[in-house]
C-alpha positions as CSV (number, residue, x, y, z in Angstrom):
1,X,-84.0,73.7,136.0
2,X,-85.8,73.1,132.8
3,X,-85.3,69.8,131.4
4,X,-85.7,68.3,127.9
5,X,-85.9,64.4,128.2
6,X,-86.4,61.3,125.3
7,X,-85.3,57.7,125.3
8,X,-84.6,55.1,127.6
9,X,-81.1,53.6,128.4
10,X,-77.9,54.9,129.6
11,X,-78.3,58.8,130.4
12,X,-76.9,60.7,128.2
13,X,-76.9,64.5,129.8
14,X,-75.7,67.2,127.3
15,X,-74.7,70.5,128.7
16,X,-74.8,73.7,126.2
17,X,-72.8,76.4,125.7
18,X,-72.8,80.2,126.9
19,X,-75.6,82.0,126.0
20,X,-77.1,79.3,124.4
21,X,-79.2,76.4,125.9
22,X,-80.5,72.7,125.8
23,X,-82.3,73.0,122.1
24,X,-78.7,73.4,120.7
25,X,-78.7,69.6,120.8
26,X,-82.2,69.1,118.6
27,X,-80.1,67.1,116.1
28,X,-79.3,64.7,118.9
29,X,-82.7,63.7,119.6
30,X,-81.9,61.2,116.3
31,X,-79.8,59.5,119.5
32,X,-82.7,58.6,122.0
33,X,-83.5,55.1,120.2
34,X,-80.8,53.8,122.3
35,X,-80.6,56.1,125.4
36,X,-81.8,58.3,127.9
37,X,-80.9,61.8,127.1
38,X,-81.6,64.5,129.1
39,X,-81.0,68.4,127.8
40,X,-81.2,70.8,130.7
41,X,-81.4,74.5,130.0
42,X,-78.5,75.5,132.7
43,X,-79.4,77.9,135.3
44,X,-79.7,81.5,133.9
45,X,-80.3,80.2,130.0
46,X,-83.5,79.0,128.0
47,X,-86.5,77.8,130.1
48,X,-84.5,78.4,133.1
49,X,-83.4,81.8,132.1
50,X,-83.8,84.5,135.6
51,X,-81.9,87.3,136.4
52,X,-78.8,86.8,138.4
53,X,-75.7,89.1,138.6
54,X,-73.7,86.4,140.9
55,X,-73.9,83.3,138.7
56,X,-71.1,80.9,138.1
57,X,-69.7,78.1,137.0
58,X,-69.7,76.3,140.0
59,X,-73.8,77.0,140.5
60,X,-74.1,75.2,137.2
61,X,-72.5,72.3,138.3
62,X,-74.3,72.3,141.4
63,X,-77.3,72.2,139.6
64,X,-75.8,69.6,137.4
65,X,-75.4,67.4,140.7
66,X,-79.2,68.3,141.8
67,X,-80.2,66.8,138.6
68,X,-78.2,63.3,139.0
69,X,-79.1,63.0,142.2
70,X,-82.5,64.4,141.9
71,X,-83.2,61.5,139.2
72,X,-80.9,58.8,141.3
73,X,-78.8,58.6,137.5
74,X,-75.5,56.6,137.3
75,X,-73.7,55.1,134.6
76,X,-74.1,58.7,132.6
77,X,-72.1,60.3,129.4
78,X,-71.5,63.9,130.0
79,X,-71.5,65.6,126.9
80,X,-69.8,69.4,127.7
81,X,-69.9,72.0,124.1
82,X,-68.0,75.2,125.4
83,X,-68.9,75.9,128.5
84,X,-70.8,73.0,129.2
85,X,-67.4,71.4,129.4
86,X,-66.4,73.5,131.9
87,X,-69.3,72.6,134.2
88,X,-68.5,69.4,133.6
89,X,-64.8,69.7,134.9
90,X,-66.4,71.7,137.7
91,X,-68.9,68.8,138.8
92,X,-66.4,66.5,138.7
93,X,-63.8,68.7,140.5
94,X,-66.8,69.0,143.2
95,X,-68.8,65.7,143.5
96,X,-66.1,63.2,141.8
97,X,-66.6,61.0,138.1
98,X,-68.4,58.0,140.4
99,X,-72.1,58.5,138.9
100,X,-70.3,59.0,135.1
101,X,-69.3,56.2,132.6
102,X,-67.6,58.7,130.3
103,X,-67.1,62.2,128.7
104,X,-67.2,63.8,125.4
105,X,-65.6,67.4,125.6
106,X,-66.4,69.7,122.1
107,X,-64.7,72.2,121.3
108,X,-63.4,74.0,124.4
109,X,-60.2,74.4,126.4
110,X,-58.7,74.0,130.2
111,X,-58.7,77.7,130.3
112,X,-59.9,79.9,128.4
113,X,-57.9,83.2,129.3
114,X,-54.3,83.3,127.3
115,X,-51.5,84.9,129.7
116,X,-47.6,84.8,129.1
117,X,-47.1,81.2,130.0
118,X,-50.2,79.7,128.4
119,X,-51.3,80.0,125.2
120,X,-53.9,77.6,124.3
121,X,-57.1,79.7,125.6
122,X,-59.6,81.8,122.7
123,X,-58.2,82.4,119.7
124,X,-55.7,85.8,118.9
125,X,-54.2,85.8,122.4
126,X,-57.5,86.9,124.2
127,X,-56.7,87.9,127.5
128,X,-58.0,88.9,131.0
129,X,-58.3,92.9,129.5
130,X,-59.9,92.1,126.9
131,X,-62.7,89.6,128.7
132,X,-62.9,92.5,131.3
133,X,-63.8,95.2,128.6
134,X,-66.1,91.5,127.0
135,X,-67.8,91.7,130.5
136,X,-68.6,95.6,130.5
137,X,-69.8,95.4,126.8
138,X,-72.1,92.2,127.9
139,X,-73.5,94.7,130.3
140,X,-73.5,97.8,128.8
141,X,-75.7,96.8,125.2
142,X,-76.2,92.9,125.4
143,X,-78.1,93.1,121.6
144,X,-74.8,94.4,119.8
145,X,-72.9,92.4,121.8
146,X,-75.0,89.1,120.9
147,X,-75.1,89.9,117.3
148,X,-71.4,90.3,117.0
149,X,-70.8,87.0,118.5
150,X,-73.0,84.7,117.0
151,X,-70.9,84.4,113.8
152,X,-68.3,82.9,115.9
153,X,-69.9,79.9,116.8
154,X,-69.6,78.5,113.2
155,X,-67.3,77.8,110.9
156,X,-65.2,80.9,108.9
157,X,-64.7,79.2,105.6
158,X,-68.5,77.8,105.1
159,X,-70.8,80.1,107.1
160,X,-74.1,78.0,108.7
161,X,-76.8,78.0,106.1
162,X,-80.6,77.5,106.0
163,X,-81.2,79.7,108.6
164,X,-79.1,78.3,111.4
165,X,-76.8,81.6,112.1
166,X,-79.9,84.1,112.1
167,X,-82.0,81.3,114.5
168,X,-78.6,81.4,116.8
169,X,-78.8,85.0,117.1
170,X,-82.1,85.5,117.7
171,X,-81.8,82.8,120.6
172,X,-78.3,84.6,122.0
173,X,-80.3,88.0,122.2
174,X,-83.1,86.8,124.4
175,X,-80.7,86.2,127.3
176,X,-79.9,88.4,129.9
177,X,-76.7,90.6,129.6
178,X,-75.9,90.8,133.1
179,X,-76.5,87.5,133.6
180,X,-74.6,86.3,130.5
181,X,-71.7,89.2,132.2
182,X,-71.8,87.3,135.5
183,X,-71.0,83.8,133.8
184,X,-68.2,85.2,131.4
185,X,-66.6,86.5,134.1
186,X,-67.1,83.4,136.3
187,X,-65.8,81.4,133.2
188,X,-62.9,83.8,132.8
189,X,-61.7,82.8,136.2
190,X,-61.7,78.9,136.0
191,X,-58.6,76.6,135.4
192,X,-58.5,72.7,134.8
193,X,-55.4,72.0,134.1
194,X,-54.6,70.6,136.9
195,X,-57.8,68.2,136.9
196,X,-57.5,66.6,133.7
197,X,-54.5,64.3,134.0
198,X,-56.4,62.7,136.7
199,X,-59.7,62.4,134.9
200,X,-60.2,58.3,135.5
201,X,-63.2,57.2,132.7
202,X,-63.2,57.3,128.9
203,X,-62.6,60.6,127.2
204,X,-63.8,61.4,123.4
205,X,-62.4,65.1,122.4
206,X,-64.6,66.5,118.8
207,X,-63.3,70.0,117.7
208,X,-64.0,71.8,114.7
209,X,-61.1,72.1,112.5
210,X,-62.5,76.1,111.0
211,X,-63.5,76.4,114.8
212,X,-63.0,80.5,115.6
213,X,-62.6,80.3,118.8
214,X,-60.1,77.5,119.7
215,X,-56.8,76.5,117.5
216,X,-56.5,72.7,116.9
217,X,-53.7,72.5,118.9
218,X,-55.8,73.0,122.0
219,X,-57.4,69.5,121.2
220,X,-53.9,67.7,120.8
221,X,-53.0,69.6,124.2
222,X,-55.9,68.3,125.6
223,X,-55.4,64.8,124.6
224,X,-51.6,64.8,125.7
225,X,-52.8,66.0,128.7
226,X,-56.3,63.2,129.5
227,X,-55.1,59.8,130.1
228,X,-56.6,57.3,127.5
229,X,-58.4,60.3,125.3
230,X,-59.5,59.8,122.0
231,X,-59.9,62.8,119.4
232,X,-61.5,63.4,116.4
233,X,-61.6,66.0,114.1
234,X,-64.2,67.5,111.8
235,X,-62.2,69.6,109.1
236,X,-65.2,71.6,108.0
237,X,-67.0,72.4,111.4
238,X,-66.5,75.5,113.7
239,X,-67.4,76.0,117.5
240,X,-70.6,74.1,116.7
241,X,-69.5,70.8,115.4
242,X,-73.5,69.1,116.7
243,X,-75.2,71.8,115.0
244,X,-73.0,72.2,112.0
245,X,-72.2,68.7,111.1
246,X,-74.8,66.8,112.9
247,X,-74.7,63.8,111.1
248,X,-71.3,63.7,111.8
249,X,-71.0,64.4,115.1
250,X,-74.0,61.5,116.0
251,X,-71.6,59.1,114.2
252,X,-68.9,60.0,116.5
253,X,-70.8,60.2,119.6
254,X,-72.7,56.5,119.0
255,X,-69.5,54.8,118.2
256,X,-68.3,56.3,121.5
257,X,-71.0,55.1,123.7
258,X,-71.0,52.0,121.7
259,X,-67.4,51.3,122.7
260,X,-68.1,52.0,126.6
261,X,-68.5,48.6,128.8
């Protein structure tokens, strides 16, 4: 697994979203002065993009614990955008929070499917149909289906500018679409809810308040829901509060891992 390291100090591992990978986070690298931050490209994306029709979320997070104890880290900040949070519930779920000293979760749900009794997955009620007929489109013309999603990463009201939206496009396209199929669907099946009231180590929640894919009450659920969490907001940010916002988001994120002991 490709990594991207800077810094020295408390690891600070940053996990990316779907289709996307570890060069999401450039505007993080303002961050190393004080820390050790390590930006994998997850199995299947980026430098570690191969061909896989049977990836999942839990082979991420296996790979996730191959890196920790690969490098012998402890004391480390998982920072989870989308996805990324996912494979961070999934790690901890698998290998436990002892290695980890806290988590920031952006932007992203317990569960992503909506079905009568839950409500807070993607935005407009998506549910398991429609992320079936997702997975086949995925598989059947990956381009369109790349260029009609990249929008949805930022913000409605105040599109990304200087270039940002077309760069995220071109970088959705390169990936795979059976691969990127495989990992919807594996997303598609997880569920956390049951894991996050017993998440024991500090919790930072950053959504975007225009985000297009996730209502704000899914933050205040998840907030009710993680003992101790802390939530902030950032009104004019989409699904991509780091890249959006970044000045922003770094000002949240350092006063977080300023206040860990």
């Amino acid at each position: 697994m490709h990594v991207a390291e800077s810094g020295q100090g408390r690891p600070i591992i940053f996990l990316h979203g779907w289709s996307s990978h570890g060069g999401y986070f450039a505007p993080q690298a303002a961050l190393a002065a004080g820390y050790h931050l390590l930006m994998p490209d997850l199995p299947g994306h980026g430098h570690s993009r191969t061909g896989s029709a049977d990836l999942g979320i839990p082979a991420l997070a296996a790979a996730l614990h191959d890196l920790i104890q690969s490098r012998r880290l402890q004391d480390i900040v998982l920072v989870g955008w989308s996805m990324g949070a996912l494979v961070g519930f999934e790690y901890i779920g698998r290998y436990g929070s002892d290695a980890l000293a806290g988590m920031v979760i952006e932007d992203m749900t317990a569960k992503i499917i909506n079905d009568a009794e839950w409500k807070l997955g993607i935005r407009n009620g998506f549910n398991a149909m429609q992320s079936a007929a997702a997975v086949r489109a995925m598989r059947s013309d990956w381009p369109t289906y790349a260029t009609h999603s990249a929008p949805r990463l930022f913000a409605a009201a105040s599109p990304a500018t200087d270039g940002l939206q077309s760069w995220a496009e071109a970088e959705i396209i390169k990936n795979d679409g059976a691969t990127m199929a495989a990992l919807w669907a594996s997303m598609a099946k997880q569920d956390y809810r049951h894991l996050l009231p017993r998440l024991r180590l500090p919790v930072l929640l950053i959504h975007g308040g225009d985000s297009q894919l996730y209502e704000p009450a899914v933050s205040h659920w998840m907030q009710a829901n993680i003992p101790g969490a802390d939530r902030i907001c950032l009104e004019r940010a989409g699904h991509s509060p780091h890249l959006e916002m970044p000045a922003e988001f770094n000002a949240a994120l350092g006063g977080f891992l300023a206040r860990l002991p």
